[in-house]
N, C-alpha and C positions, 0 to 999 in steps of 0.2 A: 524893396521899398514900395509901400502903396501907394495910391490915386490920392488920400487924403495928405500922405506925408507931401509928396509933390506938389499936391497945391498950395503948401503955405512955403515952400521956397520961390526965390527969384526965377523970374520967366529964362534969364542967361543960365541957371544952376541947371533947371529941369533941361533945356537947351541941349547943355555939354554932358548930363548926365546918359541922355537917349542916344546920343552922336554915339558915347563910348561902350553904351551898350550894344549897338549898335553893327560897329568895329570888330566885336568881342565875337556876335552872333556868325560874321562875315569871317572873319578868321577860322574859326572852328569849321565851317562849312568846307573854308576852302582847304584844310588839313585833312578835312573826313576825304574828300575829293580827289586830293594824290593820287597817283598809282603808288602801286606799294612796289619796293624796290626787290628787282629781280634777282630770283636765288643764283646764287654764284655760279650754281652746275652751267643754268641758260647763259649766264654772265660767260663762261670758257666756252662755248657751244658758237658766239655769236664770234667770240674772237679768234676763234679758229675757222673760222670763212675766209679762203684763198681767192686772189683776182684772177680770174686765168685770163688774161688776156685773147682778144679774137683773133680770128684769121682763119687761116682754110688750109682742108687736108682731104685725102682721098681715103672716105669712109667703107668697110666692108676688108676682107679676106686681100692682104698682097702677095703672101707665099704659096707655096706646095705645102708649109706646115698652118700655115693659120686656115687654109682649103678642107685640109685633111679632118680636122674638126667637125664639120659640116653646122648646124643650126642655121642654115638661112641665112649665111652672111657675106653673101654676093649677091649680086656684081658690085665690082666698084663704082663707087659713086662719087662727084665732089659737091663738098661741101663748106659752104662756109658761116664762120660766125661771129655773133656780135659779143664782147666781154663779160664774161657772168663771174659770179661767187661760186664755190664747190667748198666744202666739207673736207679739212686736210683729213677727218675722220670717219668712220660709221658712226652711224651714231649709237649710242652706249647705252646702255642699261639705266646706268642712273638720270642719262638724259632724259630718255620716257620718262621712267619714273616720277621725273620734279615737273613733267607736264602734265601726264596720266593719273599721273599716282597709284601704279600699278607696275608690275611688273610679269608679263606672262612669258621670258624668257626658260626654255630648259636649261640651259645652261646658265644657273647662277652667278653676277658677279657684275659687282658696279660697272667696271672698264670693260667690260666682254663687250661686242656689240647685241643689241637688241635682235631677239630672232622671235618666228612665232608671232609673228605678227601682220595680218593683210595689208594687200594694199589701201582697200576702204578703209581701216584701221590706223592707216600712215596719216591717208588724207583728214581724217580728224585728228590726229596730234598736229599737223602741221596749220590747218586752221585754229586750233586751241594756243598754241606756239606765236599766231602769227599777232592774236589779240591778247596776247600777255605780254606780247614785246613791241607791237606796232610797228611788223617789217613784216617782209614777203618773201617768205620761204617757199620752195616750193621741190620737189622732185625734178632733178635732170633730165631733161630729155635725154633719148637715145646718144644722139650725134655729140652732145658736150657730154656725154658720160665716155664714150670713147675721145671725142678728141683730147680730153683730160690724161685719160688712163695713158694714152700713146705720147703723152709729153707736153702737150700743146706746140707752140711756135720753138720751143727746146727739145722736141723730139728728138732720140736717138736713135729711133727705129726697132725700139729691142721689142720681144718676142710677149715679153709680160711685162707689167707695169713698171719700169724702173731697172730691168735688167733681161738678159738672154738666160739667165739661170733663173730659173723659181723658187729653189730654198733661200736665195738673198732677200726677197720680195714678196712671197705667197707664204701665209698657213695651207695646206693645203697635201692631203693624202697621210703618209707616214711622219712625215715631218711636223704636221699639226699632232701628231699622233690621235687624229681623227676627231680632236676640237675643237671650237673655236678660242682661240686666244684675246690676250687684252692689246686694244686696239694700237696700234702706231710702235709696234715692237721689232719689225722687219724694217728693212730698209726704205727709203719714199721714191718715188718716181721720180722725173725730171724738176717736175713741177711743187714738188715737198708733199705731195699727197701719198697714204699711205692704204695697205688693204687693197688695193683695186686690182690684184689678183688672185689673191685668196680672203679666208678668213669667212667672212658668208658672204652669197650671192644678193646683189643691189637691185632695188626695184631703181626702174624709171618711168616717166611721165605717159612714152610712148606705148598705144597700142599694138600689139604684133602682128604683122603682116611681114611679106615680102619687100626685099629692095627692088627701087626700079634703076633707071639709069641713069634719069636727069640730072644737073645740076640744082641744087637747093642751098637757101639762105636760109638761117636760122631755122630749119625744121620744125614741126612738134606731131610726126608721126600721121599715121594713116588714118584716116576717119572710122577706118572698122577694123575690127581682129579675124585672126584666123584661129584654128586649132582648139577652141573649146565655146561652149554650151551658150556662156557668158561673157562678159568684156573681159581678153584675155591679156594681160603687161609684158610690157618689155625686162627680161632681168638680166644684169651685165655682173661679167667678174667669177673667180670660181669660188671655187668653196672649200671647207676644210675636209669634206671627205673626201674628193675625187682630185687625187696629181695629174689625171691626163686633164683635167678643164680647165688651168688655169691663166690660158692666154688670152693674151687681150681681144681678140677677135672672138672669142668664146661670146656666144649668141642661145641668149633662153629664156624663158616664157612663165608664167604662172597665170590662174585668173585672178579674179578681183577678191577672193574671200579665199583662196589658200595659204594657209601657212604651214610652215616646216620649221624645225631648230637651224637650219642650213639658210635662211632668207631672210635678209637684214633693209637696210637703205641709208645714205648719205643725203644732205641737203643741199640744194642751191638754192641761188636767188638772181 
């Protein structure tokens, strides 16, 4: 309608006409403006985050078998924490995927966990992730990556995540028959979490150094690393090739731009 048509109608018509154009303009705006709703894969991703509840444990090597391992993971230490969320899963293939839009896994396959991928690489899916969904994802630290794995306040004390034997619990050696498998297919720990002794090895938050002896609350790692060039991570858990690494106290390392098909990650928040 034009300027001329308008003006030969009533001052109330031209009025109600603008209001409801108006309305029209403001609606469409705020439709364009939604977030668009989240694909289903992020949608399973978000509801598969576990409460671990807090509390404290003495972090580090308790036997002659978790000693015998070596990586650096003594002395004991205690440790305590506050309640976080954990990942009952790795995260998967197609989870990258529906955030990356890519997949640079070797081993093909929606449910596999994601391998092949850095840690600088983690930390942009997890920022891309965090403003697609507006929450706070983020890598475990060291200390909730094990108090996790060992049970949390349900602990039973076993040897690897969820049991004293590792073919109940771990992909890992002959038994994976040296691949990774699809995620949450083994038995789960104390806490319903699965994979945290085999299947691929989990980045965490922390930089690698040494333990010391103190007592510590909620940790998040030593200000500098050891052992390589660059800023080097903490990576917990074993992996599908190797059956001697999959106990929990198993302690190892990568830097910030390595990847391997063998090096995955789960999320907290």
């Amino acid at each position: 309608m034009n300027s001329r048509t308008l003006s030969r109608l009533p001052f109330f018509v031209v009025t109600a006409l603008l209001f409801l154009a108006s309305c029209g303009q403001r609606k469409n705006q705020a439709l364009a403006e939604q977030p668009k709703p989240l694909d289903p894969v992020i949608q399973q991703l978000i509801s598969n985050m576990v409460t671990i509840e807090g509390g404290s444990f003495m972090m580090g090597a308790r036997t002659f078998e978790e000693k015998s391992i070596g990586g650096n993971n003594e002395p004991l230490h205690y440790v305590t924490l506050s309640t976080f969320l954990l990942g009952r899963y790795e995260v998967t293939q197609a989870e990258w995927a529906a955030v990356m839009e890519s997949n640079p896994s070797y081993h093909q396959g929606d449910m596999l966990p994601v391998e092949r991928v850095t840690h600088r690489q983690v930390l942009e899916f997890i920022d891309r992730l965090n403003e697609m969904t507006g929450m706070q994802f983020r890598l475990p630290t060291e200390a909730e990556w094990e108090f996790a794995a060992r049970g949390g306040n349900k602990s039973m004390g076993y040897l690897y995540a969820g049991s004293n034997r590792a073919e109940d619990v771990a992909w890992c050696g002959s038994d994976a028959d040296y691949q990774p498998h699809i995620v949450g297919t083994k038995q789960p720990n104390e806490l319903g979490l699965y994979d945290m002794s085999g299947n691929v090895r989990e980045m965490c938050h922390d930089l690698y150094n040494y333990y010391t002896t103190e007592n510590q609350t909620d940790p998040h790692g030593p200000t500098k690393s050891i052992g390589a060039l660059t800023k080097n991570y903490v990576t917990r858990g074993g992996n599908y090739m190797n059956a001697s690494n999959c106990r929990v106290a198993i302690r190892t390392h990568s830097e910030i731009d390595f990847f391997d098909e063998m090096l995955g990650f789960r999320l907290a928040m």
